[in-house]
Z-matrix of the N, CA and C atoms (Angstrom, degrees):
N
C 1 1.439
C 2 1.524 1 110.05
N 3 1.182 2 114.39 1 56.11
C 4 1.608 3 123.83 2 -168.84
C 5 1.970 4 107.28 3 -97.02
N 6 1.163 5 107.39 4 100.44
C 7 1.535 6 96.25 5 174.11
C 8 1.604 7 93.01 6 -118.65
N 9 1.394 8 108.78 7 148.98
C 10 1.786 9 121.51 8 154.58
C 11 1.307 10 124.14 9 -13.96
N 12 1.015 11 106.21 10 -46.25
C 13 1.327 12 112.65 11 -152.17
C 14 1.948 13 126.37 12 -140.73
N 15 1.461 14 99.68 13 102.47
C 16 1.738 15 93.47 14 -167.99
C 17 1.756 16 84.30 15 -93.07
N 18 1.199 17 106.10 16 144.36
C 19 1.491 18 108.08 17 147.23
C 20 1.448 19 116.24 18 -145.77
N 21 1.393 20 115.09 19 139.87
C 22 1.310 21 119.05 20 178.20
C 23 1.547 22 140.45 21 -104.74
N 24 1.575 23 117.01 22 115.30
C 25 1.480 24 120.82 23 -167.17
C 26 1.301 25 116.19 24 -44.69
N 27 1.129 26 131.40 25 154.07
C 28 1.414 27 136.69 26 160.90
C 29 0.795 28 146.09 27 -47.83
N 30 1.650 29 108.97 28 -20.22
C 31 1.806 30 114.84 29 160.91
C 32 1.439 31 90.11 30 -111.90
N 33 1.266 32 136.62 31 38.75
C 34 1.128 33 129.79 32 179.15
C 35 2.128 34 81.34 33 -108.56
N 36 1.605 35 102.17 34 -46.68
C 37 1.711 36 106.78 35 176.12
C 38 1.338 37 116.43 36 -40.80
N 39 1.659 38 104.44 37 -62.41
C 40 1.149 39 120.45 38 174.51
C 41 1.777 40 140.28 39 -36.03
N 42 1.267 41 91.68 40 -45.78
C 43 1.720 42 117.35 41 151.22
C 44 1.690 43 124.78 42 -54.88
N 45 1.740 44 80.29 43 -57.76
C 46 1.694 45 78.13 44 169.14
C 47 1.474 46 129.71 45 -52.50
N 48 1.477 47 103.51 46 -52.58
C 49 1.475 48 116.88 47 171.46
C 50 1.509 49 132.13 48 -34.63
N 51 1.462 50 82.10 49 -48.78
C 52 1.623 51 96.88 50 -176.59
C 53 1.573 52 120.94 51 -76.92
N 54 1.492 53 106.42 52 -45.56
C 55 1.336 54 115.67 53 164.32
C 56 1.630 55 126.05 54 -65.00
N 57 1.152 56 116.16 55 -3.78
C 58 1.668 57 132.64 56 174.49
C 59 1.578 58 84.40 57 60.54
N 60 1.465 59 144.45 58 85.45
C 61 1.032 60 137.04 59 157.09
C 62 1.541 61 109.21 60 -100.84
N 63 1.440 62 141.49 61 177.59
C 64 1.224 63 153.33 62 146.85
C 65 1.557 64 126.92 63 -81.04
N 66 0.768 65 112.30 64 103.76
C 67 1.597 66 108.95 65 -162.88
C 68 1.680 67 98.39 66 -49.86
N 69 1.834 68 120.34 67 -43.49
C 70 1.352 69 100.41 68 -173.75
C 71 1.264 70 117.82 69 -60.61
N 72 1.541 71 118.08 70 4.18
C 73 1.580 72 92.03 71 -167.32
C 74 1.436 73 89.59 72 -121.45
N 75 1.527 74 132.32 73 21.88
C 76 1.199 75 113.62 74 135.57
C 77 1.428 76 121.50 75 -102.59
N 78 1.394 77 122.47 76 9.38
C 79 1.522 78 120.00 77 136.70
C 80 1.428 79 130.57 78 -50.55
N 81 1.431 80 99.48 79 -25.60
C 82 1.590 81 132.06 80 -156.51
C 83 1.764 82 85.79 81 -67.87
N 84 1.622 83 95.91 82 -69.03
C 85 1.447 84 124.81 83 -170.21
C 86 1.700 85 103.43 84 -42.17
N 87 1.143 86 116.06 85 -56.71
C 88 1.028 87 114.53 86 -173.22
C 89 1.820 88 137.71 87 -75.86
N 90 1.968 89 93.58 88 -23.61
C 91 1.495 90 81.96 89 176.18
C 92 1.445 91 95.25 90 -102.31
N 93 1.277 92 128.65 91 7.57
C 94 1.807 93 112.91 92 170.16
C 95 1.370 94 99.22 93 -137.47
N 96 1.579 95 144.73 94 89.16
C 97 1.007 96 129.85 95 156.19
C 98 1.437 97 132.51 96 -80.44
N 99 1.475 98 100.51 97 164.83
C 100 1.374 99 67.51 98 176.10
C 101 1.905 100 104.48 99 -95.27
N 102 1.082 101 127.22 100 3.49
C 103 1.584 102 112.74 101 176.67
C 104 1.228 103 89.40 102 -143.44
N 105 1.292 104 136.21 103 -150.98
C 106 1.435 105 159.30 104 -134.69
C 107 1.460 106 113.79 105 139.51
N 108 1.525 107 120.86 106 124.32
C 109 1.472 108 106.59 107 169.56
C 110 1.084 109 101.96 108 -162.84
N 111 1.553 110 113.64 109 146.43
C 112 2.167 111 117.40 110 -172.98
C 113 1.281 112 93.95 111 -73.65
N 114 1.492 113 96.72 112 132.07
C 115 1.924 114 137.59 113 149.94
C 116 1.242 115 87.50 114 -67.18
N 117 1.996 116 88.54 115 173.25
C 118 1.506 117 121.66 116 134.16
C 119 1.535 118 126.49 117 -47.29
N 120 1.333 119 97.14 118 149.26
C 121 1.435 120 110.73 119 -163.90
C 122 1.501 121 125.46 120 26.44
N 123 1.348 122 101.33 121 83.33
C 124 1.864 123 119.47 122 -158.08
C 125 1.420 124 105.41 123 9.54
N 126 0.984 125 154.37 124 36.09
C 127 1.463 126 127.38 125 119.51
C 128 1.447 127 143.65 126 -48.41
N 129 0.837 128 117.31 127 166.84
C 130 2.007 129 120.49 128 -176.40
C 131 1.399 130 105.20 129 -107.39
N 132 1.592 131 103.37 130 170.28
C 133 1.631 132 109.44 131 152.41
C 134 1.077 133 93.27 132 -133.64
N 135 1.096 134 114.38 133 141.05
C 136 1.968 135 125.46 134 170.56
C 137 2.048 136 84.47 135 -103.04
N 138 1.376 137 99.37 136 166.24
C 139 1.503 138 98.00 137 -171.01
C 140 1.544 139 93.25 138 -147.43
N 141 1.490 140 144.73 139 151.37
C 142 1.447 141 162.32 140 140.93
C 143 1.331 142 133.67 141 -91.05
N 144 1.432 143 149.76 142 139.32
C 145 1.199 144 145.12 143 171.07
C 146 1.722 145 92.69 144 -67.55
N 147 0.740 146 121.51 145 142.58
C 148 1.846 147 124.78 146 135.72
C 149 1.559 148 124.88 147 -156.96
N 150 1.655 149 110.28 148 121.89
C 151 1.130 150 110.09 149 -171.40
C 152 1.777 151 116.20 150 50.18
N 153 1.095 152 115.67 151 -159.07
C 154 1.899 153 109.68 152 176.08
C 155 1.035 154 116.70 153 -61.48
N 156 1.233 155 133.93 154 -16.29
C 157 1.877 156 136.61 155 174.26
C 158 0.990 157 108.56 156 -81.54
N 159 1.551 158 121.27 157 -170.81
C 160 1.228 159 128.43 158 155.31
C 161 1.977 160 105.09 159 -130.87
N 162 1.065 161 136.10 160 169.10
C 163 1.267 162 151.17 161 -168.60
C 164 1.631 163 112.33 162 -109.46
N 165 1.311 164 130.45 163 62.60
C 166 1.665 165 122.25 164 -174.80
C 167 1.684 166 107.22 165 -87.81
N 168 1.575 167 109.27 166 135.17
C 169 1.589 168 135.00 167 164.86
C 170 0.583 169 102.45 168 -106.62
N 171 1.659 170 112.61 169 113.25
C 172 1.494 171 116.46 170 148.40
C 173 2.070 172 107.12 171 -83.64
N 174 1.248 173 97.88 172 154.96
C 175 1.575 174 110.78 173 -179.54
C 176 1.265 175 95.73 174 -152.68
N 177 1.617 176 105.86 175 165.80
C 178 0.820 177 140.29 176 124.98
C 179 1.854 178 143.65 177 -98.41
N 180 1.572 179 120.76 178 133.90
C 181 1.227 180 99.33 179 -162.30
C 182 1.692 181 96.00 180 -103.26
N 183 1.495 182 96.84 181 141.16
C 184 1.549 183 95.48 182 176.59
C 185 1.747 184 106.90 183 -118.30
N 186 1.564 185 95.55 184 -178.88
C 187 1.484 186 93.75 185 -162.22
C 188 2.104 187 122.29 186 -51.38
N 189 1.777 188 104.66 187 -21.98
C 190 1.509 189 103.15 188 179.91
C 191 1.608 190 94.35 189 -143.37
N 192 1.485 191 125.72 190 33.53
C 193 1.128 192 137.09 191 140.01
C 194 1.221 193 144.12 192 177.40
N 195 1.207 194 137.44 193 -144.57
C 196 1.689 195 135.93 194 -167.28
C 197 1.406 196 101.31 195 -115.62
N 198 0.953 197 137.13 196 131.71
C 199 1.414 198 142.98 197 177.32
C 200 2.115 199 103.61 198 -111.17
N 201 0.880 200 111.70 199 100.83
C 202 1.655 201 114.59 200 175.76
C 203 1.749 202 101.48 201 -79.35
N 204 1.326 203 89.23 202 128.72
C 205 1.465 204 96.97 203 -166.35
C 206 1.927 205 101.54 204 -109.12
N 207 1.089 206 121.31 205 -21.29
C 208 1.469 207 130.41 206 -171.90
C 209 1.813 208 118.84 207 174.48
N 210 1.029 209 112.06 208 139.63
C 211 1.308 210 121.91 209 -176.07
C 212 1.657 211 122.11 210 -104.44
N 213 1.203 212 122.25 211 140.49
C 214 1.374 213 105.47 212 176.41
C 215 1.893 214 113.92 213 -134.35
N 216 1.301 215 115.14 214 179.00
C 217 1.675 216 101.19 215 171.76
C 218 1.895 217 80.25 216 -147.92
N 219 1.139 218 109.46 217 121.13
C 220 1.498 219 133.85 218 -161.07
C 221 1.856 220 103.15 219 -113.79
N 222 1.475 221 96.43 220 160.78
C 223 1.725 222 92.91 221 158.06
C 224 1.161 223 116.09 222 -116.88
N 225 1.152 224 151.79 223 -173.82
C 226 1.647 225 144.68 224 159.21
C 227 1.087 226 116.66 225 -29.16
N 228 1.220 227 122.80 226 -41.02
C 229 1.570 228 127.96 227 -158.57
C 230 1.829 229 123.44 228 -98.52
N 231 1.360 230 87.44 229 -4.25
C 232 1.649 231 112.08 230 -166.66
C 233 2.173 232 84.14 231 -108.08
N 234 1.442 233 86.27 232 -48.94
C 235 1.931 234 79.98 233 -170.79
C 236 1.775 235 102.89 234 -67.79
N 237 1.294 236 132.36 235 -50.57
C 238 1.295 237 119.39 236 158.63
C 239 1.909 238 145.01 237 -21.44
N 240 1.480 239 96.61 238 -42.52
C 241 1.580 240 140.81 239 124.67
C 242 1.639 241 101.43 240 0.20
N 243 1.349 242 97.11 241 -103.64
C 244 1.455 243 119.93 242 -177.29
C 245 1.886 244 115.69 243 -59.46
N 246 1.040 245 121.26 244 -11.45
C 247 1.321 246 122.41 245 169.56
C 248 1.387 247 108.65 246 99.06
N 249 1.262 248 145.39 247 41.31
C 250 0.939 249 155.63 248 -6.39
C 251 1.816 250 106.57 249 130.65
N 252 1.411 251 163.42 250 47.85
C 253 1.296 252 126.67 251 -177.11
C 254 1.251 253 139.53 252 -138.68
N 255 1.891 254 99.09 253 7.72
C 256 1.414 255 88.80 254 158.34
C 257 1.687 256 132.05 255 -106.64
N 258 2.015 257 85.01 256 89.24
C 259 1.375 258 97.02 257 -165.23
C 260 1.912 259 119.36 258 -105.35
């Protein structure tokens, strides 16, 4: 799932901020997940183990890149939630 170009929305920042995430490791999320599965309004979530959470991206993919639309740090039961299953 390699495109050119990640860029990230502004409440996609905002999220980040708040959640103290690392941006590389939602690069992380995105070029090795461990699942992928369609959202609302064709977007995805790519999803990560880390530590007791897990790491979910939602995106959108556009024609020469990834647009990160919001970030999350979930538990099992919240990522199941989202559609979610090889957890």
């Amino acid at each position: 799932m390699v495109k050119s170009i990640i860029r990230v929305s502004e409440h996609a920042l905002k999220r980040i901020k708040e959640r103290y995430i690392d941006l590389e490791l939602i690069e992380q999320v995105i070029q090795e997940p461990l699942e992928v599965v369609d959202v609302k309004f064709g977007r995805k979530a790519a999803c990560r183990k880390l530590d007791d959470h897990y790491l979910v991206v939602i995106f959108e993919e556009q024609k020469d890149e990834i647009v990160i639309v919001t970030v999350l740090k979930v538990d099992e039961v919240r990522l199941n939630r989202y559609g979610f299953s090889r957890i």
